[in-house]
Residue, then its C-alpha position, 0 to 999 in steps of 0.5 A: x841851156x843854163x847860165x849861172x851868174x854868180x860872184x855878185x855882193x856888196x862894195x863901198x864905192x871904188x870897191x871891185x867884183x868879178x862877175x861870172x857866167x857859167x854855162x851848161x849844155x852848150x859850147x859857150x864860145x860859139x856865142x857872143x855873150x853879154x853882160x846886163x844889168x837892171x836897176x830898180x824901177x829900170x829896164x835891163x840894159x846891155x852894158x858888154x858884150x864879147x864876140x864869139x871865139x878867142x878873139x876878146x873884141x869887147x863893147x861896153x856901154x860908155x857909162x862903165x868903159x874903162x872900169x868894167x872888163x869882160x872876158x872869157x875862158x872857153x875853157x872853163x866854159x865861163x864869161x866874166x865881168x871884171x868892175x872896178x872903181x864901182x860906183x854906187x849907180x852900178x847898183x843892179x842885178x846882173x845877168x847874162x846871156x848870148x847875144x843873138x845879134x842885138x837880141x837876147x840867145x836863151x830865156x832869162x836865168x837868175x841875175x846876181x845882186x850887185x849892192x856898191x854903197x857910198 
């Protein structure tokens, strides 16, 4: 299995990015996949999550509902992360991964550097 994140960069505040996660080597839609972020000197934390399928049932973290958005295209084999109205505490690396549960699916992959100044 490997996820590729990508789409990460550097944002004033208010500023957006989409965040992508490819994957490779499995059907991704069987999986529930999530979104998390680790800040400096933070732990990783799981801030969306997508259920499995087509059916788009989302969770966020309340600190980025209403501002960030994730989605898949089973197609494309790929789940995004849409941030809006970025603010300068969203500042993290990003990854993702399946969600087993609560629990992580595959081994960790390269994150994707998010920088929103102030």
């Amino acid at each position: 299995v490997q996820l590729q994140a990508s789409g990460g960069g550097l944002v004033q505040a208010g500023g957006f990015l989409r965040l992508s996660c490819a994957a490779s080597g499995i059907i991704f839609s069987r999986y529930a996949v999530g979104w998390y972020r680790q800040a400096p000197g933070n732990e990783r934390e799981l801030v969306a999550r997508i259920a499995d399928g087509g059916s788009g049932i989302a969770n966020y973290v309340d600190s980025v509902k209403g501002r960030f958005f994730i989605f898949r295209d089973n197609a494309r084999n790929t789940v995004y992360l849409q941030m809006n109205n970025l603010k300068p505490e969203d500042t993290a690396v990003y990854y993702c991964n399946g969600l087993t549960g609560v629990r992580p699916t595959w081994n960790w992959g390269q994150g994707t550097l998010v920088t929103v100044s102030s």
